[in-house]
C-alpha positions in Angstrom: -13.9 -41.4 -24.8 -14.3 -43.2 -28.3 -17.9 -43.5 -29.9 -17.6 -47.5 -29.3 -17.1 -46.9 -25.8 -19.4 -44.2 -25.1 -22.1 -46.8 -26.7 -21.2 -49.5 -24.5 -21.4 -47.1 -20.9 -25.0 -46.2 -22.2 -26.0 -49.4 -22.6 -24.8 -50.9 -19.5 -25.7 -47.9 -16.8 -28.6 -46.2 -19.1 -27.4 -42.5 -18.0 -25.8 -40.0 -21.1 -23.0 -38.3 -20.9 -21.8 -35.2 -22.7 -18.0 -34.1 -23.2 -17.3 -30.7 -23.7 -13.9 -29.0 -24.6 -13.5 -24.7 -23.8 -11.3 -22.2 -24.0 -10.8 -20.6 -20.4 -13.5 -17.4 -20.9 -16.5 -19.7 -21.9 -15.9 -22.5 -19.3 -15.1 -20.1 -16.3 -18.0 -17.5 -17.3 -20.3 -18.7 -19.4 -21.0 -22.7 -19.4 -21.5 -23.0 -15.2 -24.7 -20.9 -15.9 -25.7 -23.3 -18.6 -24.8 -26.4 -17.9 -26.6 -25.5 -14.3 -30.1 -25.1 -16.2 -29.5 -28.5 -18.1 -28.9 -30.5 -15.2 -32.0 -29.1 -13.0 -33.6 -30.3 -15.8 -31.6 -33.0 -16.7 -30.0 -34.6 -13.1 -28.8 -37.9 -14.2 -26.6 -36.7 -17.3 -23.0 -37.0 -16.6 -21.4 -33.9 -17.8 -17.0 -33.3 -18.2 -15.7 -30.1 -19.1 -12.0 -30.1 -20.0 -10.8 -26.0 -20.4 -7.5 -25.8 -22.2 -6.6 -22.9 -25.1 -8.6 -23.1 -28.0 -5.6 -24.6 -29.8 -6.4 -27.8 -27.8 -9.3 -27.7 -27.5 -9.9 -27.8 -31.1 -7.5 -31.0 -31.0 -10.5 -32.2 -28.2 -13.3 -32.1 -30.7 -11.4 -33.2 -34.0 -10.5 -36.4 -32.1 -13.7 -37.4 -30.7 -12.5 -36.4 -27.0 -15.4 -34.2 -27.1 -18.9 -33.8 -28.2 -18.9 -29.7 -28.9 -16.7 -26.9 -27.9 -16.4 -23.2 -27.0 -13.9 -21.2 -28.4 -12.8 -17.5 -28.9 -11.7 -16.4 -32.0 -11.6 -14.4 -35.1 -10.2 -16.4 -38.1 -8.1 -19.6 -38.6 -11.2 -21.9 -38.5 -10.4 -25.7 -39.1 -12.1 -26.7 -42.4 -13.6 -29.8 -40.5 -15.3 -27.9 -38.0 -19.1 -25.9 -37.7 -18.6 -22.7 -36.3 -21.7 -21.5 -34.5 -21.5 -17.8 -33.3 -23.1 -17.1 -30.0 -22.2 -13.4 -29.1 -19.4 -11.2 -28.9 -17.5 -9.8 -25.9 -16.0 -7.1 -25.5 -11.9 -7.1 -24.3 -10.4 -4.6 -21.7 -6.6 -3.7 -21.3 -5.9 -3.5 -17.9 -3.3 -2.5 -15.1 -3.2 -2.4 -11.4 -5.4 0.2 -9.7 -2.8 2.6 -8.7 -0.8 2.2 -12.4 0.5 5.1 -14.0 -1.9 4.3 -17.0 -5.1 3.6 -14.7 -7.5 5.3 -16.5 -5.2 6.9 -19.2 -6.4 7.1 -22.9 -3.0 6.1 -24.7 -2.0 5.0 -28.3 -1.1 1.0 -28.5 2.5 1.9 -29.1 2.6 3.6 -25.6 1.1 0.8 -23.8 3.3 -2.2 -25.5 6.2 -0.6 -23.5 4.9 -2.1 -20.7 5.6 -5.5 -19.5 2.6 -7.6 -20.3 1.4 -10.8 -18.7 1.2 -13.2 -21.5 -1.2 -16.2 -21.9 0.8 -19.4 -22.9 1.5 -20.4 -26.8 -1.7 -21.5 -28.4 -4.3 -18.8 -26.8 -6.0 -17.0 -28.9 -5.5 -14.1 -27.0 -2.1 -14.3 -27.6 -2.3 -14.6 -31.1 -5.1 -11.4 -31.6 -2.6 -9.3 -29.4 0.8 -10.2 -31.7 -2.2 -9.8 -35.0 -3.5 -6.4 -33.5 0.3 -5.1 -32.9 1.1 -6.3 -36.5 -1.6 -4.5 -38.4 -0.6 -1.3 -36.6 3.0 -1.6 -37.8 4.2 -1.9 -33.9 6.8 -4.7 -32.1 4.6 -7.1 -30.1 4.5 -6.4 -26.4 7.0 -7.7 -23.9 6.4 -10.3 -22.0 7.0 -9.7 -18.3 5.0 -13.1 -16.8 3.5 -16.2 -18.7 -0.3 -17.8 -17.3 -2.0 -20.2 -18.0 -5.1 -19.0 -16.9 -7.3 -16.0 -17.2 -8.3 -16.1 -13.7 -4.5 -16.5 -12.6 -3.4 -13.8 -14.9 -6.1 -11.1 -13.5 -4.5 -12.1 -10.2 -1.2 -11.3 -11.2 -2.3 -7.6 -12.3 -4.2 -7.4 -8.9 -1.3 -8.4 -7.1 0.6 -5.2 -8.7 2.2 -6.4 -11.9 2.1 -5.5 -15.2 -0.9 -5.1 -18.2 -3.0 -7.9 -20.3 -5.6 -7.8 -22.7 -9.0 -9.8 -20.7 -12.5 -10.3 -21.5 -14.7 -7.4 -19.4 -16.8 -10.9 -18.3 -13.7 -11.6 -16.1 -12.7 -8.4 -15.5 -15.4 -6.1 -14.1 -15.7 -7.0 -10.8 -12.2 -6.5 -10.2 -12.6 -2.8 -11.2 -15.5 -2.4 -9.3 -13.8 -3.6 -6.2 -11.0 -1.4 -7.0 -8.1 -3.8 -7.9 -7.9 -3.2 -11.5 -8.0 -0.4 -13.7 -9.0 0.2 -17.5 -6.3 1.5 -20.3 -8.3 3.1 -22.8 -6.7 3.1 -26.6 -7.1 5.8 -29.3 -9.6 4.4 -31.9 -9.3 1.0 -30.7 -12.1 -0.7 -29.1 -12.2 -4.4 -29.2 -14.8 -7.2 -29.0 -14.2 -11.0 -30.1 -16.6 -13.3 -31.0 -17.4 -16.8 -29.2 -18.3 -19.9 -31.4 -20.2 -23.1 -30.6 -17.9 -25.7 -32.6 -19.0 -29.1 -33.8 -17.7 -31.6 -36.5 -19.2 -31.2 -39.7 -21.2 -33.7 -41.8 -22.0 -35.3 -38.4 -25.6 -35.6 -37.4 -25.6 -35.7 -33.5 -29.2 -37.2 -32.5 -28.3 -37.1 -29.3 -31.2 -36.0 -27.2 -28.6 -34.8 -24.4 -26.3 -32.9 -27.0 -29.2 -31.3 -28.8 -31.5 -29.9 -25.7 -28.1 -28.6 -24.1 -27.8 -26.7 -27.3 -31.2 -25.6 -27.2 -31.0 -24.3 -23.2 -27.3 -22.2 -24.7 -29.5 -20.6 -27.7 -32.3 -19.6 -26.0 -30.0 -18.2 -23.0 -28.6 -15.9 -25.5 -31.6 -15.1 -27.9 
């Protein structure tokens, strides 16, 4: 929705809305816990969330089809854009429970022989694993089974097929209900940051954009 639009809905039905753009980990994980403080607080704000990767959702924000977004990821920031850091997570590779590897402490060369399942072009995720493979001098894993999601993907390794790089967030309570196991890599232990993006030299008065932000900072402080 356009600014000249979203003026217009104000004035005619009084109620605010907020439109928010994530990558998968912060709108599945992070943002119900959030947004469910705000809007105790705050019942008559409408509130959409559209998750895509953080390739589109950056597209989201740059053309005004949302008021903030959620991304996760190390470099390649858009000049046009505030990047906000709010905490780091760390990332797990895992495998199915009874995998060969379950448990194993391996190099990263050892592990990209096995068939991975993939997140689709334009996930960051895809992009630190082909970065990570490419600063140890190694070919970038095969891909056995491309997902959308990181909910479907965890699945998939549930189910009984092949390894992926996910955030511990989503993955822990697969491991603790035995589904899933940990690979563990030599010298490698990774944790990526998540960023609070807004368009820069944009002042957002706002009172519904700026006491959202306030509930996310002092969630995390």
């Amino acid at each position: 929705m356009d600014i000249e639009n979203k003026l217009v809905q104000l004035k005619n039905t009084g109620n605010e809305e907020l439109q928010i753009a994530s990558t998968h980990v912060p709108s599945h994980f992070l943002l119900p816990k959030w947004l469910a403080k705000y809007k105790q607080a705050y019942p008559t704000t409408n509130i959409h969330i559209k998750t895509a990767n953080s390739q589109q959702v950056i597209e989201e924000l740059l053309h005004y089809k949302a008021d903030m977004a959620f991304i996760v990821k190390e470099d390649g920031h858009h000049p046009d854009i505030n990047y906000q850091f709010l905490m780091n997570l760390d990332y797990w590779f895992i495998v199915p429970y009874d995998h060969p590897l379950a448990e194993q402490k391996v190099t990263l060369a050892e592990l990209m022989q096995q068939p991975f399942v993939s997140r689709e072009d334009g996930s960051s995720t895809k992009e630190y694993l082909n970065a990570l493979c490419k600063v140890h001098k190694i070919p970038p894993p095969r891909v056995g089974l491309q997902l959308d999601g990181i909910n479907e993907s965890i699945h998939a390794i549930a189910a009984g097929y092949g390894t992926m790089l996910a955030p511990s967030i989503a993955a822990s309570s697969f491991i603790q209900r035995q589904q899933i196991a940990r690979v563990f890599i030599k010298d490698i232990d990774i944790q990526r940051p998540i960023y609070l993006c807004t368009r820069k030299n944009e002042q957002n008065t706002s009172s519904t954009f700026n006491t959202f932000i306030n509930i996310i900072n002092d969630s995390i402080s």
